[in-house]
FILUM-573431 format. One record per residue (C-alpha): residue number from 1; chain; y, z, x. Coordinates in nm, 2 decimals. Layout:
BEGIN
KETOR   kero   gulum    north       up     east
KETOR    NUM       A        Y        Z        X
...
***
This chain:
BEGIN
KETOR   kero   gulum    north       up     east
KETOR      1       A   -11.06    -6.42    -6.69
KETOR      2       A   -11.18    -6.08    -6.82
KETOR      3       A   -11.04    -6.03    -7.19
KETOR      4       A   -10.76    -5.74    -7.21
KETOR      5       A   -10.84    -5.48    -7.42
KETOR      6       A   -10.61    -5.31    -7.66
KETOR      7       A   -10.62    -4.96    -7.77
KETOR      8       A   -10.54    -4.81    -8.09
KETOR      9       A   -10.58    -4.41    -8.21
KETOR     10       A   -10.77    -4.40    -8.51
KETOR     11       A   -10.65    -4.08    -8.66
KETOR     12       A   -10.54    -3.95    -9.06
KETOR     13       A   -10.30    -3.67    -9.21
KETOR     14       A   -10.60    -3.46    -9.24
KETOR     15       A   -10.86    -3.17    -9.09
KETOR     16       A   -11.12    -3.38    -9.04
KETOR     17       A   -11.06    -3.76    -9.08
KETOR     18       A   -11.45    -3.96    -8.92
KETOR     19       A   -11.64    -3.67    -8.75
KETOR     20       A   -11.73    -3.46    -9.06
KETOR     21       A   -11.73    -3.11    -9.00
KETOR     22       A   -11.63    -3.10    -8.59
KETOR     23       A   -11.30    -2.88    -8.70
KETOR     24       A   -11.53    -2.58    -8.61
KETOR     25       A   -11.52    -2.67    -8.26
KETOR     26       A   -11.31    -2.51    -8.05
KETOR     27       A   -11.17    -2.81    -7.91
KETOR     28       A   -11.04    -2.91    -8.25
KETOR     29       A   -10.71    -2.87    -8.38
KETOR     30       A   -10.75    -3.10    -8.65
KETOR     31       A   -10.62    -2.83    -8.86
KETOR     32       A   -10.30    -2.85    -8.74
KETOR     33       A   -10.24    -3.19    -8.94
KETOR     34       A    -9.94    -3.00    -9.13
KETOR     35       A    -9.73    -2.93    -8.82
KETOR     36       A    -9.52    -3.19    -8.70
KETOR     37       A    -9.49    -3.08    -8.32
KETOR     38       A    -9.87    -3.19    -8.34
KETOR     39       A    -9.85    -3.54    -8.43
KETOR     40       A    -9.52    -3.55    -8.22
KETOR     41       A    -9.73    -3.41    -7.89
KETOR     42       A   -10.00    -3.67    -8.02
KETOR     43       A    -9.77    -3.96    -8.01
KETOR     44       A    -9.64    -3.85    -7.62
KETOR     45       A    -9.97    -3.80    -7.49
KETOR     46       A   -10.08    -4.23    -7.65
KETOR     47       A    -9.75    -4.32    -7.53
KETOR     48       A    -9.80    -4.24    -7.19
KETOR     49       A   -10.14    -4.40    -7.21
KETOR     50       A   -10.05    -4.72    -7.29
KETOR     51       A   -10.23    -4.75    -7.64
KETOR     52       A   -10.06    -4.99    -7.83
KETOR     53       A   -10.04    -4.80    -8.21
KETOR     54       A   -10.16    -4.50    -8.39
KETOR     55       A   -10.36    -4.64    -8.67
KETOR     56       A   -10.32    -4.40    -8.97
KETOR     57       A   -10.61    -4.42    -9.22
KETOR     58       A   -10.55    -4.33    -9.61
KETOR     59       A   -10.71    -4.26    -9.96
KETOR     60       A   -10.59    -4.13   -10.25
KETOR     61       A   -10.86    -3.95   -10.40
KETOR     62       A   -11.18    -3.69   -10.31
KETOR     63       A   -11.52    -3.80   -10.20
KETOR     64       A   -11.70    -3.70   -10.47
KETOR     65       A   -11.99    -3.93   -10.51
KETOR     66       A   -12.23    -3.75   -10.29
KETOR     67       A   -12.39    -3.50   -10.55
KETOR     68       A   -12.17    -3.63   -10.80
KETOR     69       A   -11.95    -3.33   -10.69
KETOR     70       A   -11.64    -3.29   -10.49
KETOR     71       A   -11.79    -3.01   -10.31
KETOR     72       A   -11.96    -3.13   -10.03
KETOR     73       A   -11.64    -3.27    -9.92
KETOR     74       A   -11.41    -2.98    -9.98
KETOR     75       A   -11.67    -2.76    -9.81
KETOR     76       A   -11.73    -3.02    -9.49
KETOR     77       A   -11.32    -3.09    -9.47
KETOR     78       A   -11.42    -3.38    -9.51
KETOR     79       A   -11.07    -3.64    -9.57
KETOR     80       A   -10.92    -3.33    -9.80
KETOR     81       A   -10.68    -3.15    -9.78
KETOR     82       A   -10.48    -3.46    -9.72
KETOR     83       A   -10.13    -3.56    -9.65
KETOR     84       A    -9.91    -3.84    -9.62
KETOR     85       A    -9.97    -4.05    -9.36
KETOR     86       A    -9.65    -4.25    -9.40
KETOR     87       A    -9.44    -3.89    -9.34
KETOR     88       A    -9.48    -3.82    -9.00
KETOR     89       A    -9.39    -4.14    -8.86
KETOR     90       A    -9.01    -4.11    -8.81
KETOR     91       A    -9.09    -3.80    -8.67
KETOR     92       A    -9.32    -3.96    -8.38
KETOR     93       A    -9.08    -4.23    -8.34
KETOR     94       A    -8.78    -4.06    -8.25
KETOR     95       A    -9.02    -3.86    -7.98
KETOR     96       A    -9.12    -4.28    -7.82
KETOR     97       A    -8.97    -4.55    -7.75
KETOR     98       A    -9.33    -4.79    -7.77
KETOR     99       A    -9.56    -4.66    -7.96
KETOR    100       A    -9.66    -4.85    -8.30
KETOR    101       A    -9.78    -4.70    -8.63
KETOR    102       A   -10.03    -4.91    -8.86
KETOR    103       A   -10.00    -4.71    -9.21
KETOR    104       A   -10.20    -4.73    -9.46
KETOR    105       A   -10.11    -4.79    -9.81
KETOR    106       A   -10.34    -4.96   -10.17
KETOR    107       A   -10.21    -5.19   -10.33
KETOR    108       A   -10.39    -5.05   -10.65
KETOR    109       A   -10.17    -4.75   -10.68
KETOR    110       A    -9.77    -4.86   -10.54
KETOR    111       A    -9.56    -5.06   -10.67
KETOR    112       A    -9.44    -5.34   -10.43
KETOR    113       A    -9.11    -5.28   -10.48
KETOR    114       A    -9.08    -4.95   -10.44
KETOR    115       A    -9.35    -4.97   -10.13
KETOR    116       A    -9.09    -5.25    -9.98
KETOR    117       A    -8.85    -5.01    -9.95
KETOR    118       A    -9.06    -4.76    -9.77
KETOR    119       A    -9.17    -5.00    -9.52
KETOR    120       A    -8.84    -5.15    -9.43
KETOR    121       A    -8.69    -4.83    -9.40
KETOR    122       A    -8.97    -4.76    -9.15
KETOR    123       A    -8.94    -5.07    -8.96
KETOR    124       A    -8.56    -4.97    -8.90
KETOR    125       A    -8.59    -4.66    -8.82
KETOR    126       A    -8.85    -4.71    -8.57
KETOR    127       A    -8.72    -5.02    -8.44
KETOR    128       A    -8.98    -5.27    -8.58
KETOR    129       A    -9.31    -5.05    -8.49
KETOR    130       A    -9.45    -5.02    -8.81
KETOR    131       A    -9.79    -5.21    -8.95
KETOR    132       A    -9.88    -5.21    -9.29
KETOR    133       A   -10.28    -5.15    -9.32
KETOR    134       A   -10.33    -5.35    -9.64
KETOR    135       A   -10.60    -5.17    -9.88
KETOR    136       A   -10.72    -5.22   -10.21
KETOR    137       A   -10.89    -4.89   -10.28
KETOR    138       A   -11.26    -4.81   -10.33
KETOR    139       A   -11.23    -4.46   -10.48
KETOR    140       A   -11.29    -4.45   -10.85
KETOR    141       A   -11.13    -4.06   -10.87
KETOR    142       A   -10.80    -4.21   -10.71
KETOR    143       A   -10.80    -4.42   -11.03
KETOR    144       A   -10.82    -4.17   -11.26
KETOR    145       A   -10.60    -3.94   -11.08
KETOR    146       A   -10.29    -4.18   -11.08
KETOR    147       A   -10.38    -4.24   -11.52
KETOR    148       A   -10.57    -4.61   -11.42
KETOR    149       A   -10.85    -4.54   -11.62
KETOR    150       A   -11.18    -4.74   -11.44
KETOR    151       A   -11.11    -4.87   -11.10
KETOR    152       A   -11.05    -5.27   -11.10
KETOR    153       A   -11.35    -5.44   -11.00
KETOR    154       A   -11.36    -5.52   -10.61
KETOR    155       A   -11.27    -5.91   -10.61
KETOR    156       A   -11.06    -5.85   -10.90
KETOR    157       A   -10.84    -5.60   -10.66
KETOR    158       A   -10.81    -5.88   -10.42
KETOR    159       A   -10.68    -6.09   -10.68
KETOR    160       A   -10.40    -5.80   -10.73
KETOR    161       A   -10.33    -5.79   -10.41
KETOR    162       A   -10.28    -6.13   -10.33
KETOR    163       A    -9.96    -6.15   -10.56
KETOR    164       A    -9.88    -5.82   -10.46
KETOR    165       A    -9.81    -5.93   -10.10
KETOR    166       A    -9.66    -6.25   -10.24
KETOR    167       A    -9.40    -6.00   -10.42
KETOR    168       A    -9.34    -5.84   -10.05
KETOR    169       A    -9.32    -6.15    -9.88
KETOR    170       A    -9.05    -6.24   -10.09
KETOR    171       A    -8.82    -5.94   -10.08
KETOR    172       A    -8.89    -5.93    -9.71
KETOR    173       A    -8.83    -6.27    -9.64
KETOR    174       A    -8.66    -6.44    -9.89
KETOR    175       A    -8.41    -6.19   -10.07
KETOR    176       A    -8.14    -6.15    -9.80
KETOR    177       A    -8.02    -6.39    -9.58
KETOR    178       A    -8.03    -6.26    -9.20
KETOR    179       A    -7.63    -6.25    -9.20
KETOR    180       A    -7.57    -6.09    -9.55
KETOR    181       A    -7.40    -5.77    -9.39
KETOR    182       A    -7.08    -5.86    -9.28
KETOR    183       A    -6.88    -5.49    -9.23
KETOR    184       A    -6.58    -5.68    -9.25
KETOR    185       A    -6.34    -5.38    -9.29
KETOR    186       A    -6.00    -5.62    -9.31
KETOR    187       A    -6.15    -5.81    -9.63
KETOR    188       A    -6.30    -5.50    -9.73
KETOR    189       A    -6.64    -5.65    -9.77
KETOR    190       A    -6.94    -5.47    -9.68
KETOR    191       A    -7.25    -5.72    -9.77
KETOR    192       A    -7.16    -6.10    -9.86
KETOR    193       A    -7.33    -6.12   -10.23
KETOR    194       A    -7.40    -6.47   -10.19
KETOR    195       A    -7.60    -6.43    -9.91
KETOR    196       A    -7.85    -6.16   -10.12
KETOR    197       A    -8.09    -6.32   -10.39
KETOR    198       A    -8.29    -6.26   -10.68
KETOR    199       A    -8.66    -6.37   -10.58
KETOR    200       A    -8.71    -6.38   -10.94
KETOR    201       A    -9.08    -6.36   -10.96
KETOR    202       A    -9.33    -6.39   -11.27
KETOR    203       A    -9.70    -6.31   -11.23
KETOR    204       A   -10.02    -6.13   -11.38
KETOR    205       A    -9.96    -5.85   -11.25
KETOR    206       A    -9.57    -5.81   -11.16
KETOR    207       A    -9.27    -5.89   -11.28
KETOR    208       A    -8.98    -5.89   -10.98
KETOR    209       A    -8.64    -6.02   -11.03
KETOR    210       A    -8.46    -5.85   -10.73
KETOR    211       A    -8.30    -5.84   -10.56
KETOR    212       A    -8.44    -5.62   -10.28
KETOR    213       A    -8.22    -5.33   -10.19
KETOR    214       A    -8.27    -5.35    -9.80
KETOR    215       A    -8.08    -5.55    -9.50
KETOR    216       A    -8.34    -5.72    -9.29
KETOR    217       A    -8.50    -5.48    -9.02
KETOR    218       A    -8.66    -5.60    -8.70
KETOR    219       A    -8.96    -5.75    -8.84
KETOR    220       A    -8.87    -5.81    -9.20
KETOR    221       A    -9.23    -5.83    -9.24
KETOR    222       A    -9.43    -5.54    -9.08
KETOR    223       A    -9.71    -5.68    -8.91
KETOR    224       A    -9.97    -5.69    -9.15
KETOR    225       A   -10.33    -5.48    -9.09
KETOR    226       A   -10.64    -5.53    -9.27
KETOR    227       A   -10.99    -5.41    -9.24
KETOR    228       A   -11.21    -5.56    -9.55
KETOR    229       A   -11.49    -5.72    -9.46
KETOR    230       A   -11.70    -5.84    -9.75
KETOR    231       A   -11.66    -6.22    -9.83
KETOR    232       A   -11.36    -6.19   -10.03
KETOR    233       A   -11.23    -5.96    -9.77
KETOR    234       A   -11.19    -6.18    -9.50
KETOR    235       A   -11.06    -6.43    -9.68
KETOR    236       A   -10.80    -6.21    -9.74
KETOR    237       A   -10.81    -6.14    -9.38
KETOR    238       A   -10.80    -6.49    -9.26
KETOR    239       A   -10.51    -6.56    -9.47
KETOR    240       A   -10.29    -6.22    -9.39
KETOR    241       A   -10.37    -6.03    -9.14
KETOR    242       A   -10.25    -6.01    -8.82
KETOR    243       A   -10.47    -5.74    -8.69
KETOR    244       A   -10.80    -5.62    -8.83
KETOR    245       A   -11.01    -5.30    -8.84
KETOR    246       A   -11.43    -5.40    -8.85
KETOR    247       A   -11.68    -5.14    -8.80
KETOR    248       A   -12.00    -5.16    -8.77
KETOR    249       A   -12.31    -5.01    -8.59
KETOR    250       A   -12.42    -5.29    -8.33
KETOR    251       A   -12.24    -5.59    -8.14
KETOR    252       A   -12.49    -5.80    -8.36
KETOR    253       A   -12.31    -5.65    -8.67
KETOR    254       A   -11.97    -5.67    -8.50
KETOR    255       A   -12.00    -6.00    -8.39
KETOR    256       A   -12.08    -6.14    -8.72
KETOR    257       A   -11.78    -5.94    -8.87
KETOR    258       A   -11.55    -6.09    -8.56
KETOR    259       A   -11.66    -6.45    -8.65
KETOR    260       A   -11.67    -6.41    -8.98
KETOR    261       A   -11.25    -6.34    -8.93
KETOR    262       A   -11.15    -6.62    -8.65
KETOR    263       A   -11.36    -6.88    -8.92
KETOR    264       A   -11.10    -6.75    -9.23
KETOR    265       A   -10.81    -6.76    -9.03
KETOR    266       A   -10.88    -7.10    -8.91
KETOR    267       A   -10.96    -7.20    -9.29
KETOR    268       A   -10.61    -7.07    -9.39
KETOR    269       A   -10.42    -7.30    -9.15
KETOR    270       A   -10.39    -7.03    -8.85
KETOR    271       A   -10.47    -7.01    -8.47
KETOR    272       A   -10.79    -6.85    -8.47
KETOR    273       A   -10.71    -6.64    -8.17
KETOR    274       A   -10.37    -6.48    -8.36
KETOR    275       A   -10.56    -6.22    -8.54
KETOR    276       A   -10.59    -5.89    -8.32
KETOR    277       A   -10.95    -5.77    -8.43
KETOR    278       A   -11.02    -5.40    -8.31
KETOR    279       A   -11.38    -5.23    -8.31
KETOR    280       A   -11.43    -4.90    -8.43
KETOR    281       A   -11.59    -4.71    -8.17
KETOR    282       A   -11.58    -4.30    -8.05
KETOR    283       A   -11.58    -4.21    -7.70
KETOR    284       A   -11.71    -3.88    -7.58
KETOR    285       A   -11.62    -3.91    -7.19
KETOR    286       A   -11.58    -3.68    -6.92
KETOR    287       A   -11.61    -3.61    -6.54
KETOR    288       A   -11.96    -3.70    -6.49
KETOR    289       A   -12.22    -3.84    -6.76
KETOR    290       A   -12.39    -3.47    -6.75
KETOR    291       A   -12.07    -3.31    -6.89
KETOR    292       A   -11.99    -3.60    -7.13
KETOR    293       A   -12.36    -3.55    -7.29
KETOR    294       A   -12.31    -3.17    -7.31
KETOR    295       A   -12.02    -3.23    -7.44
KETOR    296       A   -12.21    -3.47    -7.68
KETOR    297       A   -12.43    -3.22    -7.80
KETOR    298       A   -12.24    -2.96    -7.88
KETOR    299       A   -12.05    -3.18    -8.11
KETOR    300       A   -12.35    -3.29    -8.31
KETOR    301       A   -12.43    -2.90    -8.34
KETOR    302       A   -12.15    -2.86    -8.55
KETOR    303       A   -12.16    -3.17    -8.71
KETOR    304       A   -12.20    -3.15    -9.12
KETOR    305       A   -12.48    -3.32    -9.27
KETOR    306       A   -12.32    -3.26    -9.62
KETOR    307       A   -12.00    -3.41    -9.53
KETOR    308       A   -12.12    -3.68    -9.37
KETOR    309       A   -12.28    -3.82    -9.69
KETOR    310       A   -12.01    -3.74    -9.89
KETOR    311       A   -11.80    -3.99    -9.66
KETOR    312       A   -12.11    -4.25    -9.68
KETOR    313       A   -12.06    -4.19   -10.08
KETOR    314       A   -11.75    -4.24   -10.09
KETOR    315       A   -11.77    -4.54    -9.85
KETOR    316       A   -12.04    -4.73   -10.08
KETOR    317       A   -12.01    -4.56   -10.41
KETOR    318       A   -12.36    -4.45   -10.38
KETOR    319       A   -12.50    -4.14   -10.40
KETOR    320       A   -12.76    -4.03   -10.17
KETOR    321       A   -12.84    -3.66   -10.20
KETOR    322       A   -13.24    -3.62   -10.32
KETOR    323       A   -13.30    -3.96   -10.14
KETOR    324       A   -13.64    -3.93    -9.89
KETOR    325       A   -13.44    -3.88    -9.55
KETOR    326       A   -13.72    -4.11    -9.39
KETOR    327       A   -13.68    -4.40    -9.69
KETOR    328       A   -13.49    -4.77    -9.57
KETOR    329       A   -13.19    -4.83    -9.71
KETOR    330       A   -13.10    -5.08    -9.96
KETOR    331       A   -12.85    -5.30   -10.08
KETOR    332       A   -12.70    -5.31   -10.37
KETOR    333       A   -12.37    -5.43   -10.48
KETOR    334       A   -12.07    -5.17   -10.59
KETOR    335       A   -11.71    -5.20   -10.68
KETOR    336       A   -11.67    -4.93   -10.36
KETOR    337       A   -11.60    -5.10   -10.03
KETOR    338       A   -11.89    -5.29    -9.94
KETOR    339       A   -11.83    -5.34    -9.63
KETOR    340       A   -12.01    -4.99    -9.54
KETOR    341       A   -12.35    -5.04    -9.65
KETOR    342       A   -12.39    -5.42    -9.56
KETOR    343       A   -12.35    -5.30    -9.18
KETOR    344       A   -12.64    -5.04    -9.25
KETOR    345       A   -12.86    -5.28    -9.44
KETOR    346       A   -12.79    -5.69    -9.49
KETOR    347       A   -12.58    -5.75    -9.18
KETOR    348       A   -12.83    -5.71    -8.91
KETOR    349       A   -13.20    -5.86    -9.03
KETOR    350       A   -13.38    -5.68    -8.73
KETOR    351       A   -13.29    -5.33    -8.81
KETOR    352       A   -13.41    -5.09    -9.07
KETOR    353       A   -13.19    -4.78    -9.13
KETOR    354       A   -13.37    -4.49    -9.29
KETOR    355       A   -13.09    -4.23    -9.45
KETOR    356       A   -13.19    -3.94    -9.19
KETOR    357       A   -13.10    -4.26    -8.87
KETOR    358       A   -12.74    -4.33    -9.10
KETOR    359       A   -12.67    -3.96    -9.10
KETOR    360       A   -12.73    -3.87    -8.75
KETOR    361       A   -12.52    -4.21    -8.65
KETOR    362       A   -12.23    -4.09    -8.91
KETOR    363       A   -12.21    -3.72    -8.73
KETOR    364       A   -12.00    -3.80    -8.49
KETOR    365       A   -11.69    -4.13    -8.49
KETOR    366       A   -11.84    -4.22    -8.84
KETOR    367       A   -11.95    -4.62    -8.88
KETOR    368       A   -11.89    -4.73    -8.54
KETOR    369       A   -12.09    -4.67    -8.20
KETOR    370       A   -12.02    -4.38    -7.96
KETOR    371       A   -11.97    -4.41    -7.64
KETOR    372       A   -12.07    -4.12    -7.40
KETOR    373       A   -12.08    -4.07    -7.03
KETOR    374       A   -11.86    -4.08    -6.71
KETOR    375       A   -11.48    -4.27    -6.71
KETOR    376       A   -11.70    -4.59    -6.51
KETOR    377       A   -11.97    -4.57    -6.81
KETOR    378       A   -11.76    -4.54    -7.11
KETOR    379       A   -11.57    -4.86    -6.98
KETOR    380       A   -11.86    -5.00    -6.94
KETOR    381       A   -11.97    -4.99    -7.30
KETOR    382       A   -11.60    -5.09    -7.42
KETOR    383       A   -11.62    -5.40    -7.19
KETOR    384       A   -11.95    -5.49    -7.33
KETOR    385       A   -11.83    -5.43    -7.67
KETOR    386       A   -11.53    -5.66    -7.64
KETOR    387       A   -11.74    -5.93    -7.45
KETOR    388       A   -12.03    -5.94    -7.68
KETOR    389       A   -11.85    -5.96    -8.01
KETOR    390       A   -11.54    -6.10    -7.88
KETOR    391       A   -11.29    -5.82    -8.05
KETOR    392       A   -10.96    -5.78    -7.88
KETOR    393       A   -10.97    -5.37    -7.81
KETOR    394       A   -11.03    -5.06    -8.01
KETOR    395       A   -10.98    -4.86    -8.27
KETOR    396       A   -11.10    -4.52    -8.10
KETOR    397       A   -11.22    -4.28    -8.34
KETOR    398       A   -11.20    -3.93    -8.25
KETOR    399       A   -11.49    -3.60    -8.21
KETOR    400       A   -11.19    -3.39    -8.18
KETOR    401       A   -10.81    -3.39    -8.14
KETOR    402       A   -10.61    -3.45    -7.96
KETOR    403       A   -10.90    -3.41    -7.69
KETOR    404       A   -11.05    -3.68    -7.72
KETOR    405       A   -10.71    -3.91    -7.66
KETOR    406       A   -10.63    -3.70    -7.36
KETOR    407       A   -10.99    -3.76    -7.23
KETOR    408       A   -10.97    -4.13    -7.30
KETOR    409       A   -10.56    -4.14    -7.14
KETOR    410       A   -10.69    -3.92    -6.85
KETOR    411       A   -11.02    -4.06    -6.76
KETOR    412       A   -11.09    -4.41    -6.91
KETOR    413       A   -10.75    -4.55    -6.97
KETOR    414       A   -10.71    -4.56    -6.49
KETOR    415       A   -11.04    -4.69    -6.49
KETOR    416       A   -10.95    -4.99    -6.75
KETOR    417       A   -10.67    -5.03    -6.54
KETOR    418       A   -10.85    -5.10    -6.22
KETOR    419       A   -11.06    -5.30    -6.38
KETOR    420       A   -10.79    -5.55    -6.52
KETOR    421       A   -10.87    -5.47    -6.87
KETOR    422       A   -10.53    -5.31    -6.93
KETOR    423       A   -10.19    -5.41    -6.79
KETOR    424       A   -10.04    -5.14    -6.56
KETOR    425       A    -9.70    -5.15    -6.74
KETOR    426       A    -9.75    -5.16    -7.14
KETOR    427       A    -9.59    -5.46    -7.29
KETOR    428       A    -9.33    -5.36    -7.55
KETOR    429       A    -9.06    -5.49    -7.82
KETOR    430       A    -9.16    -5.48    -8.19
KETOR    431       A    -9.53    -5.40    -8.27
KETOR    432       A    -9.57    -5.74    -8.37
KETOR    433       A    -9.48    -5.86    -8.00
KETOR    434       A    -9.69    -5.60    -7.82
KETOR    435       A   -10.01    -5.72    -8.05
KETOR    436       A    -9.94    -6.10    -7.90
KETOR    437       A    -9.66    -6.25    -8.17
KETOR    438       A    -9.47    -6.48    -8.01
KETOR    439       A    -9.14    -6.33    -8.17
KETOR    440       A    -9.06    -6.01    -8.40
KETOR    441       A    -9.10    -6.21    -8.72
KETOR    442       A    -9.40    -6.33    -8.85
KETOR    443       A    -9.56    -6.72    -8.70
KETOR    444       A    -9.44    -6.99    -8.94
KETOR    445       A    -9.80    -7.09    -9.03
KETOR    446       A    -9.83    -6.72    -9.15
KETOR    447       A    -9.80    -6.72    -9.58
KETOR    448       A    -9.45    -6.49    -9.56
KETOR    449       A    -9.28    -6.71    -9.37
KETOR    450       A    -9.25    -6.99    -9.64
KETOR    451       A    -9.03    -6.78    -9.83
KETOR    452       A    -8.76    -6.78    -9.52
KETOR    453       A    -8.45    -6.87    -9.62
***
């Protein structure tokens, strides 16, 4: 039986979030990222699709490795100006009824308390759509900008965040018992108080005594996202997550990443097949394959050199500029996300990148593969992406928007259809449910669930 594909938009509060520099296109309204009847018409247009969530990236600070200057990224619109992502959601949500959001938020620079709050406010108001993309920050200006000083080393931040989720896990699951809200107007009681607790936590990097100052929403815990791939990374992964973002610039470097998750999650005590994994990948589709590659083309004669390595800095907290464009790439280890560089160097021992073969792959949908032709050929390349790495669907990044999510709803998404790959009616229920949970909470052999009361 042919594996179903699901379908996320890969999108950020920004001008220019993966394809660096394609707001000069005519096609792009990227730059209407501060009006909310744009991410409202956004959410209408994956809605009717079928796409399961709008996956909105994050950072809190400037690409400004490339160069060692800011710059190149200010100049490219590249990921700045930026905006909240978590601030358009209710907004979306009141304008669909299925739709999911997967938000992304660091761990580095909230406090889990306070980001609690946020998300269970989110989860009710949106009726239990909400994912939480789980990040621990690569960017060593988002450090200094929030008063951190040097950023934490990278498997130190996992450390962090491992009692940071604890923290969450308990406020979601464990502070208030499903029945604490009474309303019981004759006693005059609004919340029992012995049914809310302190979680009363102690660690080495947060003290919590609670109690947690929200009734339970739909999924207490919004379903967790996660897209770290170096070896403390999917640990992480296989313990948490419940869906996960890889990238990567081959199914031999997918693969490996898609593996590499299934084997952690079955090392933390979990079914293997739970975790959602979705594969970064940009389609450029249109009637024929002659339009789609015209179509191509003009986006990679807009497409910014500059901004492209500033993202790739940013990415791997290396700075390329004066590098020979024809010289192999290296690897070296960084406290940046390392994920980035391992795809274009150590992950796949029978390719050789040379900067000016990363830059030209980065112009357009960033690390992942782009897919261009006809509706028939772009599905094509998604099945055989999904079949030869064995990811469950897509995070599809964008040349331009909203075009390229009406293309993909109005050409590839009937063709997927016919083929079996989607179901004709989306599922829905919580965004938990529509991933595959079995329920809107989290699976008991999940880590929050052992602080159910």
């Amino acid at each position: 039986m042919s594996r179903r594909i699901h379908l996320n938009a890969f999108a950020m509060n920004c001008a220019g979030h993966q394809s660096a520099g394609l707001w000069r296109h005519p096609r792009d309204e990227g730059f209407r990222y501060t009006d909310v009847e744009h991410w409202v018409g956004l959410a209408r247009v994956l809605e009717d699709a079928g796409f399961d969530a709008l996956f909105l990236a994050d950072v809190l600070g400037i690409y400004d490795v490339y160069g060692g200057s800011r710059d190149g990224a200010l100049r490219a619109g590249t990921q700045v100006p930026l905006g909240d992502p978590m601030l358009p959601v209710p907004a979306m949500a009141a304008a669909t009824s299925r739709l999911g959001f997967g938000i992304t938020v660091s761990v580095s620079y909230e406090h889990p308390y306070a980001l609690a709050r946020r998300f269970t406010t989110l989860d009710h108001l949106t009726k239990g759509r909400v994912a939480w993309n789980v990040v621990t920050g690569y960017l060593a200006s988002a450090a200094a900008n929030l008063g951190l000083g040097e950023q934490l080393a990278h498997d130190q931040r996992y450390e962090m965040a491992e009692e940071y989720l604890e923290v969450c896990y308990k406020l979601w699951e464990g502070s208030w018992s499903d029945d604490a809200v009474v309303r019981d107007a004759d006693r005059g009681v609004y919340t029992d108080p012995a049914k809310v607790h302190d979680i009363n936590h102690r660690g080495t990097w947060f003290d919590v005594p609670g109690p947690f100052l929200c009734e339970p929403s739909a999924q207490r815990t919004p379903a967790i996202f996660q897209a770290g791939a170096s070896s403390r990374g999917l640990a992480f992964a296989g313990r948490h997550a419940e869906a996960v973002f890889v990238s990567g610039p081959s199914t031999t470097v997918v693969a490996k990443s898609v593996a590499g998750i299934r084997a952690a999650a079955a090392e933390a005590g979990r079914d293997p097949e739970s975790v959602t994994v979705f594969v970064q990948l940009a389609p450029v589709v249109a009637e024929t394959s002659e339009e789609a590659r015209a179509q191509y083309e003009e986006y990679l004669a807009v497409a910014s050199t500059e901004g492209a390595l500033a993202l790739f800095g940013g990415w791997t907290g290396l700075d390329l500029s004066g590098v020979d464009p024809h010289e192999p790439l290296r690897h070296v280890e960084t406290d940046a996300g390392r994920s980035a560089l391992a795809s274009f160097t150590t992950d796949d021992p029978d390719r050789e990148w040379t900067l000016a073969e990363v830059t030209a792959h980065l112009a357009v949908g960033g690390r992942g593969p782009v897919a261009v032709g006809s509706p028939g050929e772009v599905a094509d390349e998604m099945e055989r992406w999904v079949d030869e790495t064995g990811a469950d669907g897509f995070n599809l990044a964008y040349a331009v928007t909203p075009g390229t999510f009406v293309d993909v709803a109005e050409l590839v998404v009937p063709e997927l259809r016919r083929r079996g790959r989607m179901p004709a009616t989306p599922a829905t229920g919580t965004l938990r449910e529509v991933l595959g949970g079995a329920g809107p909470r989290v699976a008991a052999s999940h880590p929050a669930a052992a602080y159910r009361r």
